[in-house]
C-alpha angles and dihedrals in degrees: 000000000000115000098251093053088042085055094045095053093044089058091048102045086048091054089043091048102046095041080060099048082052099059095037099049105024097035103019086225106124117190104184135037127264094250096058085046078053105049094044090060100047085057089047093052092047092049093056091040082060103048106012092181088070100053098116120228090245094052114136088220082081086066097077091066125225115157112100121209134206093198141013112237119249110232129170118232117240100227113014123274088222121180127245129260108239137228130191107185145033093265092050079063097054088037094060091049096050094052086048093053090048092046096054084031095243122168103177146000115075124270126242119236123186098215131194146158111269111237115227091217136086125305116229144175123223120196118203110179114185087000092300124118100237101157148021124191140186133225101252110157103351081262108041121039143169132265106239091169102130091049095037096061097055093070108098106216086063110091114229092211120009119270091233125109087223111032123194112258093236122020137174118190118180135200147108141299117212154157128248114235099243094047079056098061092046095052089047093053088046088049090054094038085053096053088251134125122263132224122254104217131013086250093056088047097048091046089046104055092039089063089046104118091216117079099192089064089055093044087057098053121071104245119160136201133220127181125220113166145001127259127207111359137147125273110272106020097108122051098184134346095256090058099057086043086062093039087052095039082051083048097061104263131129110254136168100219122138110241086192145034106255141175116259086223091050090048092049092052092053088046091047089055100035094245094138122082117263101209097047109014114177098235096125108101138167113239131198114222133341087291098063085037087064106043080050089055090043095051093043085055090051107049085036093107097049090046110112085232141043126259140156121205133349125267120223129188145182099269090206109076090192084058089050087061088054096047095042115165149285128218103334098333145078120245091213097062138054137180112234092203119198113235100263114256102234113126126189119239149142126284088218086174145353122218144180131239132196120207129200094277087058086252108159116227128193121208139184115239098219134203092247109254126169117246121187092342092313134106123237124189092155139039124182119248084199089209145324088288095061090039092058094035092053091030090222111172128166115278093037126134105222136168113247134186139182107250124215083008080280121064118055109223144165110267095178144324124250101229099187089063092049113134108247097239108037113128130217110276117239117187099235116253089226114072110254087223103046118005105236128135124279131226128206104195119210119270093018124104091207126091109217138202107242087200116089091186081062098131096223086052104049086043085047092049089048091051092049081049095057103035117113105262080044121066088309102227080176100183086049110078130168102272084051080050096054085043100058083044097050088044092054089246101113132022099147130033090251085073099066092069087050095063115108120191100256096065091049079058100045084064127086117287103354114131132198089267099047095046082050099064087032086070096036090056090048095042080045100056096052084095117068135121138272088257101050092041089052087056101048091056083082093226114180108255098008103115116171097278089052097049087049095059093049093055085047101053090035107042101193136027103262091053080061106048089043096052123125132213094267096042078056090049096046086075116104094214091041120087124179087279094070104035094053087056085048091056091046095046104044089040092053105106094216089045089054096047088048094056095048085046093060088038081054096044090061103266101149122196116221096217106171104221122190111260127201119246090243085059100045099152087182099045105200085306112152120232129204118199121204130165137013129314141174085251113066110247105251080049096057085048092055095060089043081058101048085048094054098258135129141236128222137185098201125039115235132169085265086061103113099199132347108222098212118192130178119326090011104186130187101335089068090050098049079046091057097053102044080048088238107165118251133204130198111214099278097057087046077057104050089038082064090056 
């Protein structure tokens, strides 16, 4: 390819993939799948492989991260990034109106307030001049930051250039990075998988992957941005701050601005159900008067647990910018704006016991049996140590009153120990060098913080492995959950993950309180489950250090089973996400002889791997025929798409009279029964799957 058309696709496959990172992690609205994303980016990379002086400064290659620091830049911010003054209560709210209406000598008519939830992550600044991302700064010290750029940009929800045809020359956006919940669990269980410490709370997590010096490592961890004010600007170019919130949200950021008036009881219900959308939920409102601001503040607390991130209180401001001039600050805070913070969730309570518990990696955890208390509406009998380190930091022993929260809204944990209420005679906790399940010996390897089990017959290890291979990102055996999972192991009935497809009805009947109804749909959801992907079969083997991105790349690179079993430590290497640590744990793992029987045992058992494979246009199984997919399935559903597509077949979102076949799965909704009037045929999985062949 000649330079000039080189430069013209680059520039068109920049513009196409990040339209489509856009619409995937601003407006959760994918249009494509993620092969032809795919497919679009590996062009792109070897592109600019080919020619590197015409990689553009907005190109979403630069999202994978690369460049490594030895310092963050000092810069000092423009306007101060100045803290809030807090409330706690109702009357804190009429208290701040009245002296606002003093202040702009106001006796009647209701003041407007911009409020939204206040984000528990870490505040940034983030600098576009011409369109372009140029800088990103921390807060610091409210006057002199650091420039975060090169992870920063790495975060996909943060527009490399602004989404708008005429850009300001010079603009500052403001807001917070931050961790959902649910990507925080799973880094905290791959931190602890992986012998590392985990983070206490999402906040600490998100702050401490944005100062790592290394951008790949941010690039690998799912951190999101949402924006909540301006910085510097010129006098007059806001008139209010929902204003600039509609301007920014136009621009291409995540914001959590509400397009239309809705019902707080229609909003909780759709928060209740996840039906907003996580990365721009509209939860910003403008409210009249100190009523309506605490009704807001009321309504924020009680949907705060079912939120997909964490927060802890409500932030409201002056909505008139012109009436911000004319309030100015005081100290190191606005007048205009307060923080209604939410009373921390921390409850005090007794360490009755502390025991030890052994995962599928043979890691061992300690965990404080705790007297049950309720913290923030939830019940916690139990709260994670992490490892020997964070009990001797912390000095936790049995018998001791100590203060516990849930972190992150989701993992009890520890927060201190009340030492003046310390029996006289506790002793300091160590985890045992001998496995509580199974008495071998225990190995600390250097550099971890983590003891581990050496024996893989350990029974805790072989029933933690069978619960990460049903779980649902795994192969989703979705009737069979973890207590079901003790049960068969403790019954003799399963010990491998060959064994589950062994099960007949008759023996789930033969167990304690399983009925004809429930064994039914026990042997459908495992039936069910024989037929997964590369990816999710790779995951579920439950391999050390293969997470699902991981997994996912290997199935990517590798494309079918035998590719993978075959691979050699360069073919690992190759990999750009796989270093000598995991690929030492993949050579251990498909050279193991048990591992490899196991594997042919669940092939023979009737597990199938839907691999797509590119067919010919003479061999078209699918011939032009459309598809609509409606339900759930084992496959996730871009991936079911993706096979319709490599057999020459077509997906789409509505059934017509031109729909060829509808393709229902479990809990099939108004899409079957459109098919079924317009007598539009319809397949289960297994004739999709004959039809393939």
């Amino acid at each position: 390819m000649k330079k000039n058309e080189a430069r013209s696709r680059i520039q068109q496959l920049v513009e196409t993939i990040n339209y489509h990172n856009y619409l995937y992690h601003t407006l959760d609205r994918p249009e494509i799948s993620d092969r032809e994303f795919d497919a679009m980016f590996s062009e792109l990379q070897e592109l600019e492989r080919q020619f590197p002086d015409l990689q553009q400064p907005d190109s979403p290659s630069l999202r994978v991260g690369g460049e490594v620091l030895n310092s963050f830049e000092k810069v000092n911010h423009r306007t101060a990034m100045l803290s809030l003054q807090n409330t706690y209560n109702e009357e804190d709210i009429l208290n701040f109106d009245e002296k606002i209406r003093r202040q702009l000598h106001l006796n009647q008519g209701a003041i407007e307030f911009y409020c939204t939830p206040k984000f528990d992550g870490v505040a940034i600044e983030l600098i576009y001049q011409k369109g372009l991302l140029t800088q990103a700064l921390t807060r610091g010290d409210g006057y002199v930051g650091e420039n975060v750029y090169q992870n920063v940009r790495t975060i996909r929800s943060v527009p490399l250039r602004l989404r708008i045809k005429q850009p300001p020359d010079y603009l500052e956006v403001r807001g917070e990075i931050l961790m959902l919940k649910e990507d925080f669990a799973r880094l905290n269980l791959q931190q602890e998988e992986n012998g590392e410490v985990p983070f206490a709370n999402p906040r600490n997590a998100a702050a401490g992957t944005l100062r790592q010096l290394d951008s790949r490592i941010v690039a690998e961890r799912p951190l999101h941005f949402f924006c909540y004010s301006p910085g510097w600007c010129e006098e007059g170019q806001y008139s209010t701050y929902s204003g600039f919130e509609h301007f920014i949200a136009e621009a291409g950021f995540p914001t959590t601005v509400t397009p239309k008036k809705s019902s707080y009881e229609k909003l909780r219900a759709d928060i209740e159900q996840k039906k907003i959308n996580p990365f721009s939920p509209p939860l910003s409102t403008v409210c009249r008067g100190p009523e309506e601001v605490i009704a807001y503040y009321n309504f924020i607390h009680s949907v705060r647990k079912a939120l997909p991130f964490e927060i802890d209180g409500v932030v409201v401001k002056v909505n008139s910018f012109p009436l911000q001039q004319e309030l100015g600050f005081v100290a190191r805070s606005p007048r205009w704006a307060f923080a209604g913070k939410f009373e921390p969730e921390q409850a005090e309570t007794l360490v009755n016991d502390i025991v030890v518990q052994v995962g599928r990696t043979g890691a061992l955890t300690p965990v404080a049996i705790l007297k049950p208390v309720s913290v923030g509406g939830v019940t916690v009998s139990n709260a994670t140590l992490h490892n020997q380190d964070e009990i001797d930091r912390k000095d936790v022993r049995i018998g001791d009153s100590v203060i516990v929260h849930r972190a992150g809204d989701v993992i009890p944990e520890v927060v201190r120990v009340i030492e003046n209420k310390r029996p006289k005679n506790s002793k300091p906790f160590k985890i045992p060098h001998k496995c509580p399940e199974c008495k071998s010996e225990t190995i600390l390897v250097e550099g971890e913080a983590v003891r581990r089990c050496t024996n893989p017959l350990c029974s805790a290890v072989l029933k933690e492995s069978l619960k990460h291979f049903i779980s649902r990102n795994a192969m989703n055996i979705e009737k069979l959950g973890d207590r079901l999972i003790d049960i068969l192991f403790e019954n003799g009935l399963v010990k491998t993950f060959s064994d589950l497809y062994t099960i007949d009805k008759e023996q789930i009947l033969s167990l304690e309180r399983q009925g004809e109804k429930s064994a039914s749909n026990i042997i459908n959801s495992i039936e069910k489950s024989k037929h997964t992907s590369l990816a999710r079969f790779i995951y579920a083997l439950g391999i050390r250090f293969v997470g699902e991105q991981t997994a996912k790349s290997l199935a990517k690179h590798f494309k079918t089973l035998d590719a993978f079993l075959d691979a050699s430590t360069e073919e690992f290497l190759a990999i750009d996400d796989i270093g000598p640590r995991v690929t030492e744990s993949l050579e251990n793992t498909i050279h193991n002889k048990s591992f490899q029987k196991e594997i042919a045992q669940l092939l023979k058992n009737g597990v199938t791997i839907a691999t797509p494979t590119k067919t010919s246009t003479k061999n078209n199984t699918l011939n032009g025929q459309t598809f609509v997919i409606t339900g759930s399935f084992s496959l996730p559903r871009e991936e079911i798409k993706t096979l319709i597509e490599d057999h020459g077949g077509k997906s789409s979102s509505s059934v017509s009279k031109n729909t060829d076949y509808v393709l229902a799965g479990e809990a099939a909704g108004s899409k079957l029964e459109k098919a079924q009037t317009l007598n539009v045929k319809i397949l289960d999985w297994e004739q999709f799957q004959k039809l393939l062949k």
